[in-house]
Steps between C-alpha positions, in 0.01 A plus 500: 500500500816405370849581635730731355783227400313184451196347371329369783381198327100349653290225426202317665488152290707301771426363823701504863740225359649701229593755776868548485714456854819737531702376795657698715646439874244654725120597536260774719461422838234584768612711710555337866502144348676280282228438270604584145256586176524363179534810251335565115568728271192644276742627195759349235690832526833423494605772707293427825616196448834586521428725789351223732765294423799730565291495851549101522147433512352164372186576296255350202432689220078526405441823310173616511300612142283806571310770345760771509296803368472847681181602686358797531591732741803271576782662613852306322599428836133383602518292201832344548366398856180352435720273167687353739251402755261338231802330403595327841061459509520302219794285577466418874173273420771261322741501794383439865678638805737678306608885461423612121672809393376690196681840374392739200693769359438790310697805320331881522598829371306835486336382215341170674563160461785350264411167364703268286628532135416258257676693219792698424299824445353434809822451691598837342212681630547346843900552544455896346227511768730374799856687355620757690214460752408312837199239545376318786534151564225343697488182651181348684617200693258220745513209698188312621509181690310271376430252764348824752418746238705749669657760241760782441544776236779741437595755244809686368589760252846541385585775269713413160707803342599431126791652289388702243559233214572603140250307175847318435437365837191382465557353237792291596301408803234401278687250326602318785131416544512544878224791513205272329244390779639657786346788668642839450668346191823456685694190721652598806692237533635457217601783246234685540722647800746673255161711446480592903665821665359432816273275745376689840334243735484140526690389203332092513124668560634603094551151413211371663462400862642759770685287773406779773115435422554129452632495864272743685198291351624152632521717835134589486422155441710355836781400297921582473764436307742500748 
């Protein structure tokens, strides 16, 4: 699933070498030791990008293409969860002894899942759906290690309040052509947040990758920050 701002953007035709290397000044380490682990990234979202490096982490970029479709009987949240472990799955076989993080996000309101408009009617349906109204934000994170196997899998929901937005709203947001292939039909980051009265919980579990559950799952795999 895709995030709510961005167009998380996947493809399998390349190999390890196209992988992309962000630097940054520091890695995991195991705890009691010195020994440090090479980080990757199973996603071209810009946002968890972002996030990992306003941590300072050093990290390669493989995204990981998947069949994304709901099964039955899935829960979103069970969903979201199981998306981003296949994605890690998939990418640690291309990156020995190395800690593969995969995240999936998805937007839900009483109605059930909110996918991503194509067209300006359908970014009309979606934003009348969401105005005035609060949906959840759900964000499946993992982390395997690929060199013992060893995995990690957290969850968060956030919950997103709109403003109730007029048509000559929607229409100007329309035009800016921010809504089209995003989830929920709006960007968070970007003006999509003139259409937000509120966030309640963690605001970057919204944009993609919750720091808290990032953290807590190194921890369960024997490794810190700081």
């Amino acid at each position: 699933m895709q995030l709510p701002y961005e167009e998380d953007k996947l493809t399998d035709k390349r190999n390890t070498s196209a992988s992309s290397l962000q630097s940054g000044s520091f890695l995991p380490v195991e705890k009691g030791t010195t020994h440090q682990i090479q980080l990757v990234l199973a996603s071209q979202s810009q946002a968890r990008k972002a996030i990992l490096k306003q941590l300072g982490l050093s990290f390669t970029i493989d995204p990981a293409d998947i069949d994304e479709n709901l099964q039955d009987r899935e829960t979103p949240a069970e969903h979201v969860s199981e998306l981003a472990f296949r994605k890690v799955v998939k990418v640690s076989g291309r990156h020995p002894s190395c800690l593969v993080i995969g995240a999936d996000t998805v937007i839900v309101d009483d109605q059930g899942i909110i996918g991503k408009p194509n067209s300006p009617d359908e970014v009309r349906t979606i934003l009348a759906r969401l105005s005035g109204k609060s949906h959840r934000v759900i964000t499946g994170m993992a982390i395997i290690n690929s060199a013992t196997g060893a995995s990690a899998r957290k969850w968060d929901i956030s919950t997103v309040t709109f403003r109730s937005l007029s048509p000559k709203t929607i229409e100007r947001y329309i035009q800016t052509d921010e809504p089209f292939g995003k989830a929920g039909g709006y960007a968070l980051q970007g003006l999509g947040a003139l259409l937000i009265e509120s966030v309640q919980g963690d605001y970057n579990n919204v944009l993609g990758l919750s720091i808290t559950s990032f953290v807590e799952a190194l921890e369960e795999l024997g490794y810190e920050l700081l």
